[in-house]
C-alpha positions in Angstrom: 6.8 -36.1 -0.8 3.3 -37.2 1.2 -0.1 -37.3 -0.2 -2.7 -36.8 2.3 -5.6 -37.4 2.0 -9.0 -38.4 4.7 -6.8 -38.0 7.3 -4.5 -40.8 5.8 -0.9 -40.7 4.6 -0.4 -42.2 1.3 3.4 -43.0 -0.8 3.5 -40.1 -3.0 3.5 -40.8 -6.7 5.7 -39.2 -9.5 3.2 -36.4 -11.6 2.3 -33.9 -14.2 -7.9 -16.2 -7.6 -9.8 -15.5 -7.4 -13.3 -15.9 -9.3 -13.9 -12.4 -10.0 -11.9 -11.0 -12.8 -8.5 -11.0 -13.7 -6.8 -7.6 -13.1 -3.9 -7.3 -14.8 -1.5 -4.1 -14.6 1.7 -3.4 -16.4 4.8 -1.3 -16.1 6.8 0.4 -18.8 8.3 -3.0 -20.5 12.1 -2.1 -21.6 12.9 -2.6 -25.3 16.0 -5.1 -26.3 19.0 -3.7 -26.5 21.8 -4.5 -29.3 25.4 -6.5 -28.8 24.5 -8.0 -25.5 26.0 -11.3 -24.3 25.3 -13.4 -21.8 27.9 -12.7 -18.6 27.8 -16.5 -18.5 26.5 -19.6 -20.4 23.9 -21.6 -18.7 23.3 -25.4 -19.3 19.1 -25.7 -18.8 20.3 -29.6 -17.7 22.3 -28.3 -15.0 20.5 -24.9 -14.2 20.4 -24.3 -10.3 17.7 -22.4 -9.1 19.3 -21.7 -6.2 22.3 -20.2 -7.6 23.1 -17.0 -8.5 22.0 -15.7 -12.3 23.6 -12.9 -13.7 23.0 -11.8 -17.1 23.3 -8.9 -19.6 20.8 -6.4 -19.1 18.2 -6.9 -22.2 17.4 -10.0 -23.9 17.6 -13.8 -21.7 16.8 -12.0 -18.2 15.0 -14.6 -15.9 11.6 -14.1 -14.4 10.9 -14.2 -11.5 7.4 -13.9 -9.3 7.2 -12.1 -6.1 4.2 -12.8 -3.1 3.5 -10.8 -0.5 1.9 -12.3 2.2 -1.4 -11.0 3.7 -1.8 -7.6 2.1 -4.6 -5.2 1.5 -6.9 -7.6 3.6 -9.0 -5.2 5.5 -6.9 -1.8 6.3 -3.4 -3.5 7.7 -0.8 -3.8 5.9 -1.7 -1.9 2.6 0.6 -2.2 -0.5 -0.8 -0.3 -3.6 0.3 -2.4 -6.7 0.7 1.2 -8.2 3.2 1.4 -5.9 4.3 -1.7 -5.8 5.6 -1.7 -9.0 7.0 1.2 -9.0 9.4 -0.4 -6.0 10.1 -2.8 -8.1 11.3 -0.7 -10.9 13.3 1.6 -8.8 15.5 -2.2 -7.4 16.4 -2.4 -11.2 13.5 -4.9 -12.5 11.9 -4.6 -15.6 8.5 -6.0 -17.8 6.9 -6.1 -14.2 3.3 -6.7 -14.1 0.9 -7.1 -10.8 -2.3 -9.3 -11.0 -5.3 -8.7 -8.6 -4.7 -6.3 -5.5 -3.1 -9.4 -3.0 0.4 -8.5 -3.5 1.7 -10.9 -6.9 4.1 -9.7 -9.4 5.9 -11.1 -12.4 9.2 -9.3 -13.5 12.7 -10.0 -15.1 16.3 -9.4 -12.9 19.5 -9.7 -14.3 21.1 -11.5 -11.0 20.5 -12.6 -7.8 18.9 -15.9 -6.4 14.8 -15.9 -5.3 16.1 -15.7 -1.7 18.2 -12.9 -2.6 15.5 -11.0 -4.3 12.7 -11.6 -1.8 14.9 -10.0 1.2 15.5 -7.1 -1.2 11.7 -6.7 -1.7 10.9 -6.8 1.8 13.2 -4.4 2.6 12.2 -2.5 0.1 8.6 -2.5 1.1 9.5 -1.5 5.0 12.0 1.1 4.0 9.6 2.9 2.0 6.2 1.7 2.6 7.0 1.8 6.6 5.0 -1.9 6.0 6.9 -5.4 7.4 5.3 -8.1 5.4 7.2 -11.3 4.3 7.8 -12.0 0.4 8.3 -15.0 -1.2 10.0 -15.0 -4.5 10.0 -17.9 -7.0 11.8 -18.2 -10.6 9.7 -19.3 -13.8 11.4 -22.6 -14.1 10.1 -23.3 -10.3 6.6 -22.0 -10.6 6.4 -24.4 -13.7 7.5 -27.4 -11.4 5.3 -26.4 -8.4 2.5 -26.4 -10.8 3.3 -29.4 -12.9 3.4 -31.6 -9.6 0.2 -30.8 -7.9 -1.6 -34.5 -8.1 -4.8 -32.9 -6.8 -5.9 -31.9 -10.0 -8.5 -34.7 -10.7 -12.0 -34.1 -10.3 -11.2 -30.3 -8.9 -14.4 -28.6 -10.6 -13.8 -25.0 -8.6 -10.2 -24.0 -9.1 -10.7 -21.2 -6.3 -11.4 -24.3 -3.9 -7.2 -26.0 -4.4 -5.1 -23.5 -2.3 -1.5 -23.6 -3.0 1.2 -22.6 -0.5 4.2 -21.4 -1.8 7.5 -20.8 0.8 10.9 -19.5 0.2 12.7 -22.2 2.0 11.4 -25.6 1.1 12.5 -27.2 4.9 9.6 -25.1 5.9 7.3 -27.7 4.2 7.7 -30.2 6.4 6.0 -27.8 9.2 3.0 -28.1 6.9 2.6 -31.4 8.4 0.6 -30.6 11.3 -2.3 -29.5 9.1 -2.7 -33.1 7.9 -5.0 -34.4 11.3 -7.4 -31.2 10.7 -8.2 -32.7 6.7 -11.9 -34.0 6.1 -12.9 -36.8 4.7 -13.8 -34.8 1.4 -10.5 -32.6 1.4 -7.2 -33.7 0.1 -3.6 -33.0 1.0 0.1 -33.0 -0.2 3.5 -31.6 0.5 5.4 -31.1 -2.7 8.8 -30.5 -3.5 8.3 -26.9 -3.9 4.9 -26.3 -2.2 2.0 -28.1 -0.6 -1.5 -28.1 -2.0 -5.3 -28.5 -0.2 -8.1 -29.0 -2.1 -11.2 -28.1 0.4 -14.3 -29.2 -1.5 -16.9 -28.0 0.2 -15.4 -24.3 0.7 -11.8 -23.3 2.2 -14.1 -21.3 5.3 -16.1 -23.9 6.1 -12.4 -25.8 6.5 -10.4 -26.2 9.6 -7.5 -27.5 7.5 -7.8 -24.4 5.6 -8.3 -22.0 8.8 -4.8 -23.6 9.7 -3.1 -23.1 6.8 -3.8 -19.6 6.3 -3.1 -19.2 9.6 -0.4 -19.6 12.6 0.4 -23.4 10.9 1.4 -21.6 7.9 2.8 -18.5 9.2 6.2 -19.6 6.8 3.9 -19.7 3.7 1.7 -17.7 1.4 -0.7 -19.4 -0.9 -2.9 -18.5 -3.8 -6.1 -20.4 -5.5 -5.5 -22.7 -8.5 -6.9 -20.2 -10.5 -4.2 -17.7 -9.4 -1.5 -19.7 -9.9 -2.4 -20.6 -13.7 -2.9 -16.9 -14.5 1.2 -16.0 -12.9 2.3 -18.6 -14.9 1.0 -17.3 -17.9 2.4 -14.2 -17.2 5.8 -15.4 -16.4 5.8 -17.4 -19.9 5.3 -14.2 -21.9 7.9 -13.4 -24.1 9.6 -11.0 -23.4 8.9 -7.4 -24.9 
């Protein structure tokens, strides 16, 4: 992992959206069923995210979150969250929930790896939608690592200013590179295990670095503000209904 920052590459070191208001919206959330076992036992040491996770229908589902990358911005590529969950209930998921209108849900599969369930998503969202847009699906336990490792935290006063980029395949990273020569003096940068994060300080338009990384450099990537992030991963720590 690098941390970038002025234009400099430092050794990275082990660590711990939107600013109008949170819109929240919820589908029917499915009651617990009795007698249910777990198709198989998991060992959290050992858990693989990557893996396949198959599990009873009802209580001990996963959660997952799903991004869609640049929808409802201007009149292209529109995906009602009405809608949008709905799809998502009609692939099986349940307890899903949409926050804001840029394309982020939180729901619960029985099986199927984040890979898996993002190519089901997007075709999904073609098939019926008639829209191509790339999704990026991350489970719980990720989001909480992608979160807990963001080093950039320290004096960040404007969470809306510390963008996070999220990608499904984490090789894809590594492409993020090329933003590192475009970062300011005042802006910092690092690649993470799971995702990279920029903190523009002075505001993400007035940034070339983040011009690039919403952009062509991070074509492989969608990301969300700091703010957004926090308020999915309260959602994906709810118990469940």
């Amino acid at each position: 992992m690098l941390l970038m920052r002025s234009n400099r590459v430092l050794p990275y070191r082990h660590a711990n959206e939107d600013q109008s208001a949170t819109v929240v919206q919820k589908a029917g959330r499915v009651h617990p069923i009795t007698q249910l076992l777990f198709l198989r036992s998991l060992d959290a040491a050992r858990y693989d995210c990557a893996a396949p996770i198959n599990y009873t229908f009802g209580v001990g589902m996963p959660t997952f979150l799903a991004l869609l990358r640049g929808v409802n911005v201007g009149k292209a590529k529109r995906v009602p969250m009405a809608r949008f969950r709905t799809l998502l209930g009609e692939l099986g998921y349940t307890n899903v929930t949409t926050l804001l209108n840029s394309g982020n849900a939180v729901f619960r599969a029985t099986q199927g790896t984040p890979a898996k369930l993002a190519a089901d998503i997007a075709s999904a969202i073609e098939t019926k939608l008639k829209v191509e847009v790339p999704v990026i699906v991350k489970s719980a336990k990720e989001l909480s690592a992608i979160v807990s490792e963001n080093e950039l935290l320290e004096g960040v006063q404007d969470h809306s200013r510390l963008l996070v980029a999220f990608v499904q395949d984490s090789k894809a990273l590594t492409e993020l590179a090329a933003i590192e020569p475009l970062v300011t003096l005042s802006e910092q940068f690092l690649i993470g295990k799971g995702a990279a994060y920029l903190h523009c300080a002075t505001g993400i338009l007035e940034s070339k670095a983040g011009e690039a990384l919403l952009g062509k450099a991070g074509k492989e990537a969608t990301t969300r503000n700091w703010a957004t992030v926090l308020k999915l991963q309260a959602l994906a720590n709810e118990p469940e209904a």
